[in-house]
C-alpha positions in Angstrom: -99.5 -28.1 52.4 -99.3 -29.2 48.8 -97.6 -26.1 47.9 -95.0 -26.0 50.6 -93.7 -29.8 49.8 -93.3 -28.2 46.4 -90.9 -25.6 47.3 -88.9 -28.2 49.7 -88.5 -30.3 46.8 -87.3 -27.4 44.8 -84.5 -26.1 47.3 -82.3 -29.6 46.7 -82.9 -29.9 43.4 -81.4 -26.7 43.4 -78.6 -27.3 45.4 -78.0 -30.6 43.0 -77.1 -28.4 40.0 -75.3 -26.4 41.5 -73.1 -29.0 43.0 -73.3 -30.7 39.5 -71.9 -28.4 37.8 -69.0 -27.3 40.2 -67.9 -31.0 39.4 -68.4 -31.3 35.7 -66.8 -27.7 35.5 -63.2 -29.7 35.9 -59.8 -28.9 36.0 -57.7 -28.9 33.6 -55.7 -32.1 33.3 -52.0 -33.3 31.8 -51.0 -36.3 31.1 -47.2 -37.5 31.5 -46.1 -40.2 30.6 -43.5 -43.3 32.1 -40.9 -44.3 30.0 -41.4 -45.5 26.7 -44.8 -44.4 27.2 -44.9 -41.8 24.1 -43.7 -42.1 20.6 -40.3 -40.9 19.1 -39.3 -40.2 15.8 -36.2 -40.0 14.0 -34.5 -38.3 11.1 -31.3 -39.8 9.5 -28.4 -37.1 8.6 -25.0 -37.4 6.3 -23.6 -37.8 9.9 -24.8 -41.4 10.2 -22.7 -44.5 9.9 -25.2 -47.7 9.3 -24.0 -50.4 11.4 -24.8 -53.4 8.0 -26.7 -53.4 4.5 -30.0 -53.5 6.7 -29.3 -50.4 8.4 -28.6 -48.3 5.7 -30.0 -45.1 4.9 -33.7 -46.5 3.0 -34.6 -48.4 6.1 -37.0 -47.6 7.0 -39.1 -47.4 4.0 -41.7 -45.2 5.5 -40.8 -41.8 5.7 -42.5 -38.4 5.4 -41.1 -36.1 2.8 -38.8 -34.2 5.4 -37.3 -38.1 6.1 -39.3 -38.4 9.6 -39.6 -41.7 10.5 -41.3 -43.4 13.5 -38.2 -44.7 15.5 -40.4 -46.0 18.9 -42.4 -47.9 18.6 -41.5 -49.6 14.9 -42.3 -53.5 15.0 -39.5 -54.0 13.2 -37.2 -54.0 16.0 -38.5 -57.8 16.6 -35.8 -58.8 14.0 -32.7 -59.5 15.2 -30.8 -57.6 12.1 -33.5 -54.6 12.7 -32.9 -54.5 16.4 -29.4 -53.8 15.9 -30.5 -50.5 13.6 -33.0 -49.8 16.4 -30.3 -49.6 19.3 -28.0 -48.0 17.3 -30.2 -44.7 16.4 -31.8 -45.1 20.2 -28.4 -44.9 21.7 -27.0 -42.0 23.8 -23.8 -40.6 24.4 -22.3 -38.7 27.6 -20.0 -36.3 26.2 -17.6 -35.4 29.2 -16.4 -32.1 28.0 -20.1 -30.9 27.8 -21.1 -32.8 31.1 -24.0 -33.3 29.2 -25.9 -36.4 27.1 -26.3 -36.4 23.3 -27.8 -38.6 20.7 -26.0 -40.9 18.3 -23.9 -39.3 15.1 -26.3 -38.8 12.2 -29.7 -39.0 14.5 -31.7 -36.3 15.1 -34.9 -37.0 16.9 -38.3 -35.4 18.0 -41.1 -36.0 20.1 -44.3 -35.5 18.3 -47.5 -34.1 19.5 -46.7 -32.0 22.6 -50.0 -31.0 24.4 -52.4 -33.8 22.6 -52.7 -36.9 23.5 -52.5 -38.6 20.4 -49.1 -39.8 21.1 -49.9 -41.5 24.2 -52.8 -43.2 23.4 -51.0 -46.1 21.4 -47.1 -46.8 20.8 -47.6 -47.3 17.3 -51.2 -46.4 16.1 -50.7 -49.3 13.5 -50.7 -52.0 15.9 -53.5 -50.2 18.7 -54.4 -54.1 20.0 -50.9 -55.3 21.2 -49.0 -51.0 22.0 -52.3 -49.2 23.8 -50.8 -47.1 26.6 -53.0 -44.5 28.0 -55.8 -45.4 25.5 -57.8 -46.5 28.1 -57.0 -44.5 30.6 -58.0 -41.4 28.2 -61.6 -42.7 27.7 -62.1 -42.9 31.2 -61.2 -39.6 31.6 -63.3 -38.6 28.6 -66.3 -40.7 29.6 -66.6 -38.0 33.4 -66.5 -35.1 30.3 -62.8 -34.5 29.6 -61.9 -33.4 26.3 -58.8 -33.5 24.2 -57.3 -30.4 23.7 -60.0 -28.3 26.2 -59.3 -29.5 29.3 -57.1 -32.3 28.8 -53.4 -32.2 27.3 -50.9 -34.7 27.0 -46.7 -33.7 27.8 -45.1 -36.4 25.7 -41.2 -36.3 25.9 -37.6 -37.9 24.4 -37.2 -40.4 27.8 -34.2 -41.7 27.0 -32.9 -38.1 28.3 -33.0 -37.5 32.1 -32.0 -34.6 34.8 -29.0 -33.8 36.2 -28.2 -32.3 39.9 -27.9 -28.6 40.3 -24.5 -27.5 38.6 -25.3 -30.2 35.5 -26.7 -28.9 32.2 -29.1 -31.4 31.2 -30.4 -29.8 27.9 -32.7 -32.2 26.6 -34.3 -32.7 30.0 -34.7 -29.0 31.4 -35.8 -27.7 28.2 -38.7 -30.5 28.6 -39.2 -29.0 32.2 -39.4 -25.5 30.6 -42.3 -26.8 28.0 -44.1 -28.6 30.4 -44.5 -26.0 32.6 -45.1 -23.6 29.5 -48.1 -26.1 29.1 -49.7 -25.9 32.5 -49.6 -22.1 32.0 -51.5 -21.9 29.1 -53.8 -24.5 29.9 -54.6 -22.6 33.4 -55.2 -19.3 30.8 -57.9 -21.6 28.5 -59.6 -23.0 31.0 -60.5 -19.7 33.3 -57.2 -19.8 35.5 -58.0 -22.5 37.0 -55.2 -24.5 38.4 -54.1 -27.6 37.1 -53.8 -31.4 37.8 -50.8 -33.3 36.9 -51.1 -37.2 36.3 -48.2 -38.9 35.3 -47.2 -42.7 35.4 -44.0 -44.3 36.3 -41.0 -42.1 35.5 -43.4 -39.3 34.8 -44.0 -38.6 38.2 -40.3 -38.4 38.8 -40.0 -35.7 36.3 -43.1 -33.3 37.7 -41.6 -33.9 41.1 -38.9 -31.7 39.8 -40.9 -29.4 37.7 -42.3 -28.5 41.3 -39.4 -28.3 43.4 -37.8 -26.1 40.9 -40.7 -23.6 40.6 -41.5 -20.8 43.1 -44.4 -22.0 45.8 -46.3 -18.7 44.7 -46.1 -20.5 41.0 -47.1 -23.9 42.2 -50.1 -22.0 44.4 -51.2 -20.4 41.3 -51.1 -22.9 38.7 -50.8 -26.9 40.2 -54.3 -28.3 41.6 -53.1 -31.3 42.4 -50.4 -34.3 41.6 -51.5 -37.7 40.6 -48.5 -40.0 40.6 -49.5 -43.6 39.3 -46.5 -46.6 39.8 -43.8 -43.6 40.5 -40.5 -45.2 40.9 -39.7 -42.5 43.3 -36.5 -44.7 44.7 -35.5 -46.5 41.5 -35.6 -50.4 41.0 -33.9 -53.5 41.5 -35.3 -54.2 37.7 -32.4 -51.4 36.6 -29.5 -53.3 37.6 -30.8 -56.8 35.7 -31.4 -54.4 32.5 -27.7 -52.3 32.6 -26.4 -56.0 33.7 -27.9 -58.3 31.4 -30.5 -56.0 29.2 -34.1 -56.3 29.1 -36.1 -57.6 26.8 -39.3 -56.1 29.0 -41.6 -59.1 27.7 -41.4 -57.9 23.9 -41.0 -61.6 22.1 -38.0 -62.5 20.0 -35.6 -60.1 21.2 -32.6 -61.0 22.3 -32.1 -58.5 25.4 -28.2 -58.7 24.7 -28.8 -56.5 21.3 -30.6 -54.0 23.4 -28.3 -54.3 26.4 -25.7 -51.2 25.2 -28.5 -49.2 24.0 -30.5 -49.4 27.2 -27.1 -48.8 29.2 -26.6 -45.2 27.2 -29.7 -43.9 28.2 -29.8 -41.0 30.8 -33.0 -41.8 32.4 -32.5 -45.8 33.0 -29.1 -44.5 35.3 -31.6 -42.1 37.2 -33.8 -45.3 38.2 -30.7 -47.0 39.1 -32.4 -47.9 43.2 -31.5 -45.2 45.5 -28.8 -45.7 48.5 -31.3 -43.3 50.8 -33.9 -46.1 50.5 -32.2 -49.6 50.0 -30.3 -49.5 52.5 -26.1 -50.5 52.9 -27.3 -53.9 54.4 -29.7 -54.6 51.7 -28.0 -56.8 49.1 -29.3 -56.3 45.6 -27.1 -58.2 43.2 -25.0 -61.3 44.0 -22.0 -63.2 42.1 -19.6 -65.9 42.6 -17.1 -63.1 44.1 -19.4 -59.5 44.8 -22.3 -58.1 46.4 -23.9 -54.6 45.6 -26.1 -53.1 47.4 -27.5 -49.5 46.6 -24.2 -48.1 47.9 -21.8 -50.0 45.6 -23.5 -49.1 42.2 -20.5 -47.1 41.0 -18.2 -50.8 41.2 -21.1 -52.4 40.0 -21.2 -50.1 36.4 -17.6 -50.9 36.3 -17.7 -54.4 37.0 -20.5 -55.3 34.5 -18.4 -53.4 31.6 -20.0 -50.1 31.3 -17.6 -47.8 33.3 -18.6 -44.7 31.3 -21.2 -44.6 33.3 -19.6 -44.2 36.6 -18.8 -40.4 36.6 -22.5 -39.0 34.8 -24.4 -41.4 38.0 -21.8 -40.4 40.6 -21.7 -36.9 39.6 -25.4 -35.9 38.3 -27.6 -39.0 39.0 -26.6 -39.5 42.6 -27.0 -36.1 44.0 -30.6 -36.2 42.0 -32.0 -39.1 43.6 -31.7 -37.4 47.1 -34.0 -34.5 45.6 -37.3 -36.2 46.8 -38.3 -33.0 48.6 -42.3 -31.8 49.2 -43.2 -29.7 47.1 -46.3 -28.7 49.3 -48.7 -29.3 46.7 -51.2 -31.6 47.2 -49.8 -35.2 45.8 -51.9 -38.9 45.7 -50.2 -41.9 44.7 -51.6 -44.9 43.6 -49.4 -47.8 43.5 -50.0 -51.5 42.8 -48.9 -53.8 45.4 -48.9 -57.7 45.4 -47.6 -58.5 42.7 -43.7 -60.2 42.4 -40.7 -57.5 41.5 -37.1 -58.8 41.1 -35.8 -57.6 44.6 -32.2 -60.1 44.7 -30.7 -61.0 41.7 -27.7 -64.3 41.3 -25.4 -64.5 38.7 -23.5 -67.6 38.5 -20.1 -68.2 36.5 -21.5 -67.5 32.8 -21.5 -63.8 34.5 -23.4 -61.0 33.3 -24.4 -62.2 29.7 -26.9 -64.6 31.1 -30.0 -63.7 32.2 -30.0 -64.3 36.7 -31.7 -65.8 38.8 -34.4 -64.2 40.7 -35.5 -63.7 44.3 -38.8 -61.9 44.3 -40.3 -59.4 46.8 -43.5 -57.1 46.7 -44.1 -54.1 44.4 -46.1 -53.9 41.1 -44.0 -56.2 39.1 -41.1 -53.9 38.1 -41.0 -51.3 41.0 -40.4 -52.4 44.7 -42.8 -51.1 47.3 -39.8 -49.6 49.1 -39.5 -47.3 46.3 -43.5 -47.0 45.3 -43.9 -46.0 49.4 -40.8 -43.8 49.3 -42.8 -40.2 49.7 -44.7 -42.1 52.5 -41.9 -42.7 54.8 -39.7 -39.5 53.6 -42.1 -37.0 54.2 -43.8 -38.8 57.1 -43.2 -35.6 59.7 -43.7 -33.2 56.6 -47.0 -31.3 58.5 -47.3 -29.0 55.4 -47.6 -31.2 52.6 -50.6 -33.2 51.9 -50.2 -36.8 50.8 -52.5 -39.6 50.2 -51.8 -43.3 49.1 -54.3 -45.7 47.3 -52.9 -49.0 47.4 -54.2 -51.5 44.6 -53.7 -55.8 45.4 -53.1 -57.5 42.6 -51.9 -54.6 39.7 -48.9 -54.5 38.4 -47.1 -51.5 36.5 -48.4 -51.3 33.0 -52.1 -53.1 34.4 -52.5 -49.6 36.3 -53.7 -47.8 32.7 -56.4 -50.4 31.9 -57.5 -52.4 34.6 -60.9 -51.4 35.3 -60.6 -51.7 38.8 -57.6 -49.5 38.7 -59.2 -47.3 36.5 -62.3 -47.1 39.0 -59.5 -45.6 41.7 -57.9 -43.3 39.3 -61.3 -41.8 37.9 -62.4 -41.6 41.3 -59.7 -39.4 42.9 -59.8 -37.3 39.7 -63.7 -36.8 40.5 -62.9 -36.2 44.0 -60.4 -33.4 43.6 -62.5 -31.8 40.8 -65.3 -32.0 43.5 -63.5 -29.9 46.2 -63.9 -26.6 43.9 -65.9 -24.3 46.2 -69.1 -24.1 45.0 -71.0 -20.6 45.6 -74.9 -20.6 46.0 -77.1 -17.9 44.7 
């Protein structure tokens, strides 16, 4: 009898490593990240034009020998004279003859890092207390056996550029698109061809939603595991319209959101999270003055009314077609939103008009994204029988809490475990 229980007690232990290692045998992993969420930097050209003494061609002082600077994140941009240069090399330009965005005269910029992490683990890797990002997010992922540059990669990219509809070029966007999905490729080929799992955050998610939609389905069998969309902004914000309006400050002391206003109206990818007319509604009011109301609907008269109609014919011509692009892509997706938390959802201006900062009526979302939006893929692909969707909801966590609240990172590790886990695992 003694030797029987033996060989019982070896059959699980068996079956234990087996299972074990199907798990810790993981998928490969990318990480792509929301906006502002990676660092950018700049090079300066006989092309450029400083705006005052400060801007001129020494600042800033630290510079590799090729003249690369660190242009986001730089610290310096919390004084006012430096937040001018800042806006001024940040700025975009839609050029109407090329139907296409471009940056400033005399900037050239770069993403560094594509496929590490490095660049989204802090902002600025000088100041890792006050501009972590996916820092700890990365350890978590680490700590179940993930490992930079094996089986986990990192798709940084310039996210002041967005997408265009079909018909658009978008240069700076598509070519993104086109490494990205270069990326998944070859880390498929290094890891055994397994397939791989996308996890962005915030404007991310937007962006793999339409790597996958424009990929074949026998690409996206072969090569996508799964999508992880954390705090995807999947029908815009109500946020948007106070930043083109009013400009944001987003929290960052000392800066005068006014001096950041134009260069946060120029980029591409803050008119593509403009909130979308197929989810707020005609008879949901989202901005009100002495004399207007906007809704979704009436974005084009509010771009011109606020002073920036140069942006009416790029939104109603490549953003607005985009935004309706929200299609399955009958991969499996899982997004975990925050809930709970107050998000601008009505916003009253009073007679000073748009350079003063409005009042607020709040609603429920994660703190910058509405849950209308965060629950979009929910109610649009509701009758979608094919495509696999699962939503975690998260009390209390608002949009940038999602990458380091432990309880949020509990969820996030958790799923990432679970889909790992449902690799078929063969028995001798």
């Amino acid at each position: 009898m003694q030797g029987l229980s033996i060989k019982l007690a070896i059959i699980p232990i068996a079956m234990m490593l087996c299972l074990c290692k199907a798990i810790t045998n993981l998928h490969p992993l990318i990480l792509v990240p929301g906006n502002g969420g990676n660092q950018l930097e700049a090079r300066l050209t006989t092309g450029y034009k400083p705006l005052n003494l400060f801007c001129g061609r020494w600042y800033p002082i630290s510079k590799d020998k090729e003249g690369w600077f660190r242009l986001w994140f730089d610290p310096s941009v919390l004084l006012a004279p430096f937040t001018k240069c800042f806006a001024q090399r940040m700025m975009l330009y839609y050029d109407r003859d090329l139907d296409d965005y471009r940056n400033a005269p005399g900037v050239e910029t770069r993403v560094p890092e594509f496929g590490s992490t490095k660049s989204l683990l802090y902002v600025d890797p000088y100041l890792k207390q006050l501009t972590a990002y996916m820092a700890p997010l990365i350890d978590s992922l680490e700590a179940i056996g993930y490992v930079s540059g094996e089986t986990l990669f990192g798709a940084p990219y310039d996210f002041r550029y967005g997408l265009a509809a079909e018909g658009h070029p978008s240069h700076v966007g598509s070519k993104f698109l086109q490494d990205l999905k270069d990326l998944i490729e070859k880390a498929s080929a290094s890891n055994g061809g397994k397939p791989v799992i996308l996890l962005s955050h915030s404007l991310g998610g937007l962006y793999v939603l339409q790597l996958l939609n424009r990929n074949s389905a026998t690409w996206r069998q072969r090569f996508i595991k799964h999508f992880v969309a954390l705090s995807a902004p999947w029908g815009g914000t109500v946020q948007e319209m106070l930043t083109f309006a009013s400009g944001s400050s987003f929290g960052v002391p000392l800066v005068d959101p006014l001096l950041v206003r134009g260069e946060q109206r120029s980029s591409e990818s803050n008119l593509w999270l403009m909130p979308s007319p197929q989810l707020f509604g005609p008879g949901k009011i989202l901005v009100i003055t002495p004399s207007e109301a906007y809704s979704a609907h009436d974005i084009p008269q509010f771009l011109n009314d606020i002073g920036f109609p140069e942006g009416v014919i790029p939104y109603k011509s490549r953003i607005l077609p985009l935004t309706e692009e929200l299609r399955p892509p009958n991969v499996s997706v899982t997004c975990i939103i925050g809930t709970g938390v107050k998000t601008a959802e009505t916003l009253f201006y009073g007679e000073a008009g748009f350079d003063e900062q409005p009042e607020v009526v709040y609603g429920d979302g994660d703190g910058t994204v509405n849950l209308v939006s965060l629950l979009a893929l929910e109610s649009l692909w509701a009758n979608e029988k094919s495509q696999p969707l699962k939503v975690i909801r998260i009390a209390g966590i608002s949009h940038t809490s999602m990458l380091e609240d432990n309880a949020a990172l509990d969820q996030i590790i958790g799923e990432v475990s679970s889909i790992n886990s449902q690799a078929e695992v063969h028995f001798a």
